[in-house]
N, C-alpha and C positions, 0 to 999 in steps of 0.2 A: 684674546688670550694666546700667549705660545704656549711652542708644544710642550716647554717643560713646566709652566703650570696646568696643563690638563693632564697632565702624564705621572702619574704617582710609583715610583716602584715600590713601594711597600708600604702597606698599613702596620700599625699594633694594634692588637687586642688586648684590650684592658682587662676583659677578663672577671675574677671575682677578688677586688681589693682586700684578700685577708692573710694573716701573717703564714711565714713559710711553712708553718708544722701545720695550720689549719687547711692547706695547700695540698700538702701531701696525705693527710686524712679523705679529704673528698678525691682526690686523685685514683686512692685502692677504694673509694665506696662505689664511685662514677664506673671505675673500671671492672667492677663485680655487677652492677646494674647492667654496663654493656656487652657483657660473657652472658649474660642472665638471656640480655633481649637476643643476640646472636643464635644463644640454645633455642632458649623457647619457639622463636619465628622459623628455623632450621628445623626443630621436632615436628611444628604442625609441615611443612612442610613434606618430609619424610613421609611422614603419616598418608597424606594427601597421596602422593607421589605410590606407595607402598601399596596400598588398600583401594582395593574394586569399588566397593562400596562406598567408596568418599570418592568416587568420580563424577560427583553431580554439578548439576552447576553453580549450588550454593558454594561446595568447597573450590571449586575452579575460582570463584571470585576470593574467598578464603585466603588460597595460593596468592595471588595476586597482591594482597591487602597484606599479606608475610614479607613477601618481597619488595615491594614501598615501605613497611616498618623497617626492615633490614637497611635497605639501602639508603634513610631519612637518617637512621644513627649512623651509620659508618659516613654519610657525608658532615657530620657535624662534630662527632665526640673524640675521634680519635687526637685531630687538634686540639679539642679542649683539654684534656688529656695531656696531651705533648706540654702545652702553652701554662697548665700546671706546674711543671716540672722546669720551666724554661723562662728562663730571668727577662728574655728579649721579648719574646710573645708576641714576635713579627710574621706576619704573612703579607707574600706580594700581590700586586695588583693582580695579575691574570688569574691566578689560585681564587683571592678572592672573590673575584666578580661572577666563575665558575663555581664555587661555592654558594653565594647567591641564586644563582640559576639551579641547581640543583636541588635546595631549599625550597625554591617557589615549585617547581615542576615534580616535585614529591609532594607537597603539600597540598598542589592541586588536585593530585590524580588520586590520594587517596581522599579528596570528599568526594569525588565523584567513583571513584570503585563503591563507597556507602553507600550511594543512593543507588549502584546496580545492585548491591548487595537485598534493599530493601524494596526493590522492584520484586528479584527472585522469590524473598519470602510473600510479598503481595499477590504473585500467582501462584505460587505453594498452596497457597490457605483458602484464597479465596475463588482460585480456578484449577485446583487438584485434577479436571480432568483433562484440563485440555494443557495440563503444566508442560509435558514431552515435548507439545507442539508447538508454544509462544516461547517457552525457553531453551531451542535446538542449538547444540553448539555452533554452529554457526551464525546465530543472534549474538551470544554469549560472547563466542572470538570478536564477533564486530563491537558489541559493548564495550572491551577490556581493551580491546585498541583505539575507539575512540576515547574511550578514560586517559589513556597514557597518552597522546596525541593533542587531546585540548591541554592538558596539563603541560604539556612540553611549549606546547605554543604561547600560551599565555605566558607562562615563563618569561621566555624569550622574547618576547613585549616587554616588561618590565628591565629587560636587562638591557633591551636597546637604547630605552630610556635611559638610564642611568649611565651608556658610555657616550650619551653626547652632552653629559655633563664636567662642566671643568672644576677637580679635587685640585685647589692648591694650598692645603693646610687650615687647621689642624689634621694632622695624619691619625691622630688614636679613636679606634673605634670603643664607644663605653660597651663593649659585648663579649660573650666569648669565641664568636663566630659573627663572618659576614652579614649579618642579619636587612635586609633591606631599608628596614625604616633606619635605621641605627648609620646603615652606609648615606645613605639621602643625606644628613645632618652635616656629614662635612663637604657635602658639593658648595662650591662658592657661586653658586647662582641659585636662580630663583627654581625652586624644585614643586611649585605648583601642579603642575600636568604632572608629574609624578604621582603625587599623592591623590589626585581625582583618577590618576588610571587605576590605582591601589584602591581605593574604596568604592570604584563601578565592578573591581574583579571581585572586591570581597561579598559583594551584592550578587553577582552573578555567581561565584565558584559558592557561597557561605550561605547567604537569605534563601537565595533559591532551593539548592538542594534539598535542604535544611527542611522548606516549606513543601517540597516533594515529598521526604523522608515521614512526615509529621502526617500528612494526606493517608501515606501508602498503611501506615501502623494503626491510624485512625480506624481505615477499611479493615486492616486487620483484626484487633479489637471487637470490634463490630463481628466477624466471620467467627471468630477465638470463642465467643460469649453464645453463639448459634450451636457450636458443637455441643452436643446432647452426652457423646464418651468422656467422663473426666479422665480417664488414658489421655487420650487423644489432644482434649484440651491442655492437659499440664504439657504433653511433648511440642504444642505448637506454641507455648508459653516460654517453655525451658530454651526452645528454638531462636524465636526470637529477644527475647530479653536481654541476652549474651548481646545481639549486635544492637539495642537499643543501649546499653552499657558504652560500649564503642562509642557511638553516633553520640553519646551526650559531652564522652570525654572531650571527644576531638573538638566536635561543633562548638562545645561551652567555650572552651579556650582559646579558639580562633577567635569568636568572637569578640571575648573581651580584650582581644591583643590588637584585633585590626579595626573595629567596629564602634568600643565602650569608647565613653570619654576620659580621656589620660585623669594615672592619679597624681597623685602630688611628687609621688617618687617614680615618674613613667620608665627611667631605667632599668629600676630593679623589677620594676614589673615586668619589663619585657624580658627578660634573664631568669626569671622563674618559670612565666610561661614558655618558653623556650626551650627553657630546661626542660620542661613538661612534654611540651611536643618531642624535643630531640631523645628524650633517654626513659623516661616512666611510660607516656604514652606508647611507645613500639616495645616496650615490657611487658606490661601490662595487658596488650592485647591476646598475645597467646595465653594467657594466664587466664583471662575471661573464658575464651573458648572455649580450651581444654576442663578447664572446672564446671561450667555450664552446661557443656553441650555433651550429651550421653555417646552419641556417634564417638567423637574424639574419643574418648574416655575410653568406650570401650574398644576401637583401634589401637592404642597404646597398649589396651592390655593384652590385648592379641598379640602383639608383637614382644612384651615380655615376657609374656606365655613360653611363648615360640623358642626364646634366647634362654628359659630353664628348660625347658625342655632338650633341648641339643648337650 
């Protein structure tokens, strides 16, 4: 191969094939979902940040899990977005492949912030006395930095793979964004090891967790049903429930994205879930919390207390 067939300067994104007023409708809905997710992940945030009380390490990983939502949609929507509005709906290689990478290293690191997330509540509930001492911030720091570290790295395994792949057309990607599996399709060679590293990560970052996640709520359950206060049991119910909401969203969708067997229309599959991952799921998540979880609730209202008050 030479360098000018392994060397692409620009893809197109295809995008959602529908007529130009249909175009511009989802354009101002997509655009109000991602003002929506920005708020939302930005208020719990605040919250967090604001309030003594939400300085534990359930809401430390919280924070965290805000700011992988935030940063998953801003790396994906705002070109969808643009690529709406925009007849060309080209992006170049190096945007793309960084876009890629940014995609897998968000998407890793928030399964894996879930599963510290449902560690934290498995010492909550079922080691309440010795919680201060198994989960010292300094356990916590090292957890949230190993989360963001395997996830960057795995990433960039996937992305190494795909630049010693030679793109010499077709250049249009069927997506509205870089999407991995979707860029794979136009490499003109054999992209086997690709797809076996794809599906040992998905077993590693997705089965695993997953089978972690399911263990630690298992235990929980089990501690949840011992509690003798129904106080006590609804708060450690209302507790966790919220991040088993989370943990189903996320985990169901990945899995049937990277794991199920294709459907008959694997395109539009993969552009709904997508969609899901990129703009509902990091929506939606504050939106869980805050309506589920009493703490939130009531820090918010502290704080507009506060603002009639003045």
């Amino acid at each position: 191969m030479t360098q000018n067939q392994t060397w692409v300067p620009e893809f197109v994104l295809q995008g959602f094939p529908l007529s130009p007023r249909m175009q511009m409708l989802l354009c101002g809905l997509f655009s109000l979902f991602y003002t929506f997710t920005l708020l939302g992940n930005g208020v719990i945030l605040g919250l967090i940040w604001l309030h003594s009380r939400l300085h534990t390490p359930m809401y430390f990983f919280l924070s965290h899990l805000a700011v992988v939502d935030i940063s998953y949609a801003s790396n994906n929507v705002p070109k969808m977005l643009a690529n709406l509005l925009d007849k060309k709906k080209t992006i170049s290689f190096a945007p793309c492949i960084m876009q890629t990478f940014l995609y897998m290293a968000f998407a890793h690191t928030e399964c894996l912030i879930l599963v510290m997330m449902s560690y934290d509540r498995y010492v909550a509930i079922c080691y309440p006395l010795q919680y201060s001492v198994i989960m010292g911030w300094k356990v916590c720091t090292i957890m949230a930095v190993v989360s963001w570290a395997c996830g960057s790295l795995l990433a960039l395994v996937h992305v190494i793979l795909i630049l010693r792949l030679p793109f010499c057309g077709p250049h249009q990607i069927n997506h509205f964004f870089c999407e991995i599996l979707s860029v794979l399709k136009l490499a003109c060679a054999d992209t086997m090891l690709n797809q076996v590293v794809i599906f040992a990560a998905s077993v590693f970052i997705l089965v695993g967790p997953l089978c972690l996640v399911l263990v630690s709520y298992t235990r929980i359950l089990i501690a949840i049903l011992k509690i003798q206060s129904g106080d006590g049991r609804k708060k450690a119910f209302s507790t966790c429930s919220s991040h088993l909401c989370v943990v189903g969203l996320f985990f169901g969708s990945a899995i049937v994205m990277y794991m199920a067997p294709k459907s008959q229309h694997p395109e539009t599959q993969q552009k709904i879930l997508s969609l899901f991952y990129s703009l509902f799921n990091p929506m939606l998540n504050p939106l869980i919390y805050s309506l589920r979880n009493a703490e939130v609730k009531g820090a918010a209202k502290r704080v507009l207390w506060k603002q009639r008050s003045r």
